[in-house]
Structure formats: C-alpha cells, structure tokens
Phi, psi and omega in degrees: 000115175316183167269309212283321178304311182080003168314323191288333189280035183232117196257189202276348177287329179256359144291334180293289170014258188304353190252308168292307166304325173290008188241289145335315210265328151286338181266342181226354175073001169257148213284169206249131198271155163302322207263012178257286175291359176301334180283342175316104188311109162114010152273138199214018173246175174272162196293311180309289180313321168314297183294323163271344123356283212293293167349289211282340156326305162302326176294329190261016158087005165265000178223183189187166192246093188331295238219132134357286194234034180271214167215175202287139157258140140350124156303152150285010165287315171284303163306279199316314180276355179310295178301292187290357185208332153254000203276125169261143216243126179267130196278136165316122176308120182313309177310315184290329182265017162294339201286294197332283181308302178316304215256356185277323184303348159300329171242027180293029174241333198248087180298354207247347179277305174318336176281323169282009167284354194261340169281336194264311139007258179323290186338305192272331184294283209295288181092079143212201187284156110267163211193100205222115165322167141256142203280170192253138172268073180326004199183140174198086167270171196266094153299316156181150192251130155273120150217146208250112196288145158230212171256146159091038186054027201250158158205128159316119158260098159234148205249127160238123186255143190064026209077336236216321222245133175252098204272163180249190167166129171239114218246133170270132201214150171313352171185136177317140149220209211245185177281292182317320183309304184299318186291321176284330195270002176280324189285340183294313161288336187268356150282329180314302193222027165285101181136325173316127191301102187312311182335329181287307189319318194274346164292312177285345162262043137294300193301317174270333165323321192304323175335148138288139173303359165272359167236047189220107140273192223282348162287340186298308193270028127265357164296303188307333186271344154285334173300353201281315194298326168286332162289332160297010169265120173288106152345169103355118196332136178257029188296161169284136168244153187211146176245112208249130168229174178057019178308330162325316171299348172283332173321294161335329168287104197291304041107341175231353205262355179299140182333276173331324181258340164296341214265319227267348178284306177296351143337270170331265191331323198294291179289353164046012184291340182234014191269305194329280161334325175302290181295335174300340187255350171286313158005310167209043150259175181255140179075181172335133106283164169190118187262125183265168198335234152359320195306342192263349172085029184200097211313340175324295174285053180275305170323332208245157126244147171230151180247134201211161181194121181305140184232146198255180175206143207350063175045048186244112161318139178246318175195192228190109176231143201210169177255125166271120151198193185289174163320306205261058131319167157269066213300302159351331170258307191269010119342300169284337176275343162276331183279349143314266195354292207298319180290350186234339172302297167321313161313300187295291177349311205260335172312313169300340169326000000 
C-alpha cells in the first residue's frame, strides 16, 4: 500500500468500520450514522470511538458526507478497498449454477442465441444489466468453399470457416455459369486453399493471376476469380459486438433513477462506443475485472460498476461479459455470478467443437 493512499493508516478497527458501512449502505442505499453503526451486532466501540473512526475514514478519502447532517457514504475509494481487501465472496448455490449450465444448453447449436441466453442470464440472476460480447474469431480458415447458381448471373457463396461457422455471400458476376461449372471451380479451390487463413487467401490469388495466362486454363482463371470476388465481399463487421439485457433494472436504483441520467445511460448503451471500449479492454485481461464509478474513464458510468470476465473457445479468449449496476451491488454475489457464467459459456461453446 503506497503512503499517498493512506491504505497503510487503516488499522483493523478501522477496516471492521469501513466493512459495515459498506455493508449497510448496499443492503439499504441510505447513508450510514455513527449511532446505525454503533447498534451493530458484534462491534464493541463506543459512539465517540466511532464517530472519530468515521472522521479519520473521511479524511483519507474513503467515505464522504452526502449532507451536513447526514451520516456517511462509501467512496469509490472506499468500495475499491472494500472489494479488494475485505470483501469474502459467497460461492454459487450449487443449483443456480445447474439453472445456469441447464439453460445456456439449450441454445449450444446457435452462438448468437447463447450468447443471449446468457445475457439474459446475468440480467434475471442480479436484477441489474447483462452484457455479453459475441464471440470473435482470433482466426478464420476456410474449410471448405460451395457455390450455388442463382438468377440474374448472381450465385451463392458459402464458405464454412473454422469447420463450424457457415458465412453465405452473394456475388454478382459478369455471366452465367452452369452449375457443373460451379461444382468444378469449387472443388478445384478447396484443394487449393482449404486450411488457409482467408486474410491470406486474397494475396495468394493476386499471386496465381500474376501466372501468365497460358498456365491458367479456363477452369483455374474462372475459380480464381471467383473466389476473388468472395473475399472482396467485406465479412462482417469486425467491430465487437454486444448483447445487452435488463437495462430497465437500473431503474430500480434510486442513485440512477433520475430521468436525466437514465436518459443519458441508455444513450450510452444505444452508441455503445464507450460500453465497447470498456469491454475490449476487459478483453485482455485476465480473470474478474471490476471497474467502480471513475474507474471505466468514462464519466457516463461515474454512478455504475461493472463486473466483467472473458470468456475461451478451444482455450482462445473470444469475448467478455459483465454486470452493469450501481456502485452499491452486492459485490459478493455478482462477482462469483460473472465468473460461472463465463466460465460454463465457454463450456456450451466449446460443446460445438
């Protein structure tokens, strides 16, 4: 603990404190009096000894005085030592997570619905937000490429990448071609570049154009161009994407509830530019993170913490899902509940292999 902090001057009376207020002040959101903790079962000081305790608590930035003649809330200062040094983590009721595990399995043939069972998930376990990434590919080779005629010189591409992910693409081209046409440059490319990174793919048929054309017959130069034409189809956005449920439950928080700051949150949540940033950076890191008010860099969320935790696919992180609520969580519960979650998504992931 640095000197600057004043982490070092907190001797255990006055961490027992700082642990009951923080503890009162999530279970009832009203600020917390000397003479509330003095009745505290299992406290043995006096109202005085209290009252000065609370003093020098204030002084070192870890609590603060709503009112004059109120009695104290937690900081995010106070919450951060709270978390970090005093907080005991109650372990998930064996059942909730059979509920959990039960109910992500249900969409393990869909990733995009699992991730919103899973979002939906956080949501109904906390009665705060969830927030669950889609997962992301660190890679994406070519497994095998198809292509299917349609009308109007147009023809379906589809490719399935990584064995599992099926992408469609549909390319407009400059003449018919026959089915049999298709059925040949297809097979002709998934000898060629089945295993291949697509990222790659379109540098090597730059490289065989470059042939002179006498050592390209015309099936060759009508594979390569078509395949060319499926990698100039931009993919899917490769921005991070997120699946958000139970923002209505931030309501429920008086501490959130003014018109103006719900407005300016669900703002936020809507442009997602800076929920983004947040989770990208959960991204890559390791284990729980949790960020208290000022902690995320982004004064919208001064009011919130979120708790966040990375989630693998064949033991790669892919994405990152967390709980939005206020400061005063009950951290102790949502903690042990994003770091399951993350952990049995990946699992119903991975189920697909």
């Amino acid at each position: 603990m640095s000197p600057e902090t004043g982490e070092d001057l907190l001797n255990e009376r006055a961490q027992q404190l700082l642990k009951r207020l923080v503890e009162h002040y999530i279970r009832d959101g009203q600020p917390v009096g000397s003479r509330t903790l003095s009745r505290d079962v299992g406290l043995t000081l006096s109202a005085a000894t209290i009252r000065n305790v609370m003093a020098d608590l204030e002084a070192l930035g870890f609590v603060t005085s709503p009112h004059t003649s109120a009695g104290r809330v937690p900081t995010d200062k106070g919450y951060r030592f709270f978390v970090d040094t005093l907080l005991k983590y109650e372990p998930l009721e064996q059942a909730k997570v059979v509920q959990i595990q039960s109910h992500l399995g249900e969409h393990v043939d869909n990733p995009k619905a699992l991730v919103a069972a899973a979002s939906r998930m956080l949501s109904s376990v906390t009665r705060m937000a969830g927030v669950v990434t889609l997962p992301r590919q660190s890679h994406a080779a070519l497994s095998q490429i198809e292509f299917i005629p349609l009308s109007d010189n147009r023809v379906l591409a589809v490719l399935v990448v990584n064995g599992r992910e099926v992408q469609n693409r549909i390319l407009q081209l400059e003449r018919r071609y026959s089915a049999d046409e298709l059925r040949r440059a297809s097979n002709y490319l998934n000898q060629e570049l089945a295993g291949k990174e697509l990222s790659v793919i379109r540098d090597h048929l730059v490289a065989q154009l470059k042939e002179t054309r006498e050592t390209l017959n015309q099936l060759m130069l009508d594979a390569i161009l078509l395949a060319q034409q499926v990698v100039d189809v931009p993919p899917a956005t490769g921005r991070m994407e997120y699946v958000m449920a139970g923002e209505t439950n931030l309501m429920n928080f008086a501490e959130l509830s003014s018109v103006e700051k719900l407005r300016r949150l669900f703002d936020a949540f809507t442009q997602q530019r800076d929920i983004l940033n947040l989770l990208d950076n959960s991204l890559r890191a390791e284990g729980v993170q949790i960020f208290i008010g000022h902690e995320s860099g982004h004064t919208i969320l001064d009011d919130c913490s979120i708790v966040t935790a990375p989630y693998t696919l064949d033991q790669e992180v892919v994405g990152v899902l967390g709980v939005i609520g206020p400061t005063r969580m009950a951290y102790e519960r949502v903690i042990p509940i994003v770091d399951i979650t993350a952990k049995l998504l990946g699992s119903a992931l991975n189920q697909r292999s």
